[in-house]
C-alpha positions in Angstrom: -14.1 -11.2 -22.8 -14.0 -9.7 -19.9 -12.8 -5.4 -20.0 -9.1 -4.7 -19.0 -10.3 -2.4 -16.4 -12.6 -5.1 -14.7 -9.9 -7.8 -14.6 -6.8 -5.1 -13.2 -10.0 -4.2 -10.3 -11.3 -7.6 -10.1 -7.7 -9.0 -9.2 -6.5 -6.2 -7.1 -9.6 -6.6 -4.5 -9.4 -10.0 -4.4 -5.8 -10.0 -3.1 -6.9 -7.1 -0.7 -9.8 -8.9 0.5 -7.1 -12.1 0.7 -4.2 -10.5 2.1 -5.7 -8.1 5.0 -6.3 -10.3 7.6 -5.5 -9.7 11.4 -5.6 -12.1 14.1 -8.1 -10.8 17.2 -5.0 -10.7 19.6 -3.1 -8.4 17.0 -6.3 -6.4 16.5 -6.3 -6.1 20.4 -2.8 -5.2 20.1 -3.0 -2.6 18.1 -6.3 -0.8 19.7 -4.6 -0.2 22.7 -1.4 1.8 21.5 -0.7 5.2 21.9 -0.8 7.3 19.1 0.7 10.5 18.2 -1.3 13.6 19.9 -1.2 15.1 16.7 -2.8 12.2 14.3 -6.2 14.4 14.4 -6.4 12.4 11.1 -6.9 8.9 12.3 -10.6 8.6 10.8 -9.9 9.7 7.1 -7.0 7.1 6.7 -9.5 4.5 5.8 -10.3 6.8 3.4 -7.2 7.6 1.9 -6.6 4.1 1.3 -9.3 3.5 -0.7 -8.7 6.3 -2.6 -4.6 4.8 -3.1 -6.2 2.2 -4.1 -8.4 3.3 -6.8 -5.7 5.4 -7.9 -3.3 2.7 -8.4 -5.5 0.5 -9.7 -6.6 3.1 -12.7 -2.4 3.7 -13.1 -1.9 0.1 -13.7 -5.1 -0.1 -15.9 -3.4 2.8 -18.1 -0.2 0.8 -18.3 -2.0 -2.6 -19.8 -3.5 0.1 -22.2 -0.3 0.9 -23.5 0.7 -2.1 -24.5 -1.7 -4.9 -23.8 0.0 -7.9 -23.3 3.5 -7.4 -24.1 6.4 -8.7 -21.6 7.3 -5.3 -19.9 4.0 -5.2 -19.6 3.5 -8.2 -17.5 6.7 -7.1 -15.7 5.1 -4.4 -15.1 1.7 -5.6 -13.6 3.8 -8.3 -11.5 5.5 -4.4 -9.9 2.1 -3.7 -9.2 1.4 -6.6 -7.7 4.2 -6.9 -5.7 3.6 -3.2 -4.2 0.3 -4.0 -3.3 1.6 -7.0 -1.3 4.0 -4.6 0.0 1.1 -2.5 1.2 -1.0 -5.0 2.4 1.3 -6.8 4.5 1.9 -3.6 7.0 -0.9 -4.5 8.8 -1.1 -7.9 9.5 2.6 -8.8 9.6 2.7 -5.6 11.8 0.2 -6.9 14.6 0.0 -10.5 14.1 4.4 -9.7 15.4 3.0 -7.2 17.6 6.2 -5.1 16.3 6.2 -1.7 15.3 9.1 -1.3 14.3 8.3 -4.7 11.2 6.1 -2.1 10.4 7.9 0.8 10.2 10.2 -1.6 8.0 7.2 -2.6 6.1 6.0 1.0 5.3 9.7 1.9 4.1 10.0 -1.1 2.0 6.9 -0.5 0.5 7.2 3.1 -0.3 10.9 2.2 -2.2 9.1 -0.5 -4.1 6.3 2.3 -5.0 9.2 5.0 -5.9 10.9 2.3 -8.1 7.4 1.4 -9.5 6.4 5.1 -10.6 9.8 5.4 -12.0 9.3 2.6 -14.4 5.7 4.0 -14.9 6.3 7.3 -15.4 8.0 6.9 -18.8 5.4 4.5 -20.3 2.3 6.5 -19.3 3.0 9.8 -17.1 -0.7 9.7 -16.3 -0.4 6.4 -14.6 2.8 7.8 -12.8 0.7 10.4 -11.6 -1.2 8.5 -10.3 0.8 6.6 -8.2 1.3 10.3 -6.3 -1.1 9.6 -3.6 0.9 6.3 -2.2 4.4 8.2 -2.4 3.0 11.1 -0.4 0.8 9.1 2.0 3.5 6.3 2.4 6.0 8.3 4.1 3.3 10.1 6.2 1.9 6.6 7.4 5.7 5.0 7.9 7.0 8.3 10.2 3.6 7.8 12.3 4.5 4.2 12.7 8.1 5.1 13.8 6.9 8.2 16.5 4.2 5.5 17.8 7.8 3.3 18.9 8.6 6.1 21.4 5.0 6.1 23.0 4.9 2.7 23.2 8.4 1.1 23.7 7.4 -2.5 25.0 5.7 -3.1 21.5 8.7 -1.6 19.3 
């Protein structure tokens, strides 16, 4: 049988590696707006994502732990799931539209789904809520940068 934690990783890459998929035009699209002067950060958030990622994959692989198999359980994995489409659709909905403010709709959606999430987390394991810390303090961060991008580039709001 195949380990809990190699099942929870297994499935959330595979809808990663699914879901993130931008057209060239939308890639084009996005290389060419103006960011913020002070996003100094642009070249770590690659690497913030991953570590999101790993983080909320270990949260929901503490949650199965709990329970394994039960029905809130489940619920709870399809909340997973349903943030990491969430997540996932910010940037090729936002390009493939060429709309930044879908994504700055995105991002917001996706951060109340992750604050609902962790809520409903928190009292089953509060080390898998914990866990969920690095999305609720990036998402904002990554949401406000998409809405001050709107005013340097207001053809592509």
């Amino acid at each position: 049988m195949i380990p809990s934690w190699l099942a929870i990783a297994s499935i959330t890459f595979a809808i990663a590696f699914a879901l993130n998929r931008v057209s060239p035009r939308g890639r084009r699209w996005f290389s060419r707006l103006r960011r913020p002067n002070w996003l100094t950060f642009e070249w770590a958030i690659p690497l913030i994502w991953i570590v999101i990622f790993i983080c909320g994959t270990w949260s929901a692989y503490l949650v199965w732990e709990t329970a394994p198999g039960s029905s809130r359980t489940w619920w709870l994995m399809a909340f997973y799931l349903l943030v990491e489409v969430a997540i996932l659709a910010y940037m090729p909905v936002m390009c493939n539209l060429r709309s930044l403010r879908v994504g700055t709709f995105i991002g917001a959606t996706g951060f109340f789904l992750g604050l609902i999430l962790g809520l409903l987390v928190f009292p089953v394991s509060r080390e898998a809520g914990f866990l969920l810390l690095p999305y609720l303090i990036w998402s904002p961060i990554g949401t406000f940068v998409t809405w001050q991008t709107i005013d340097l580039n207001p053809g592509d709001a």
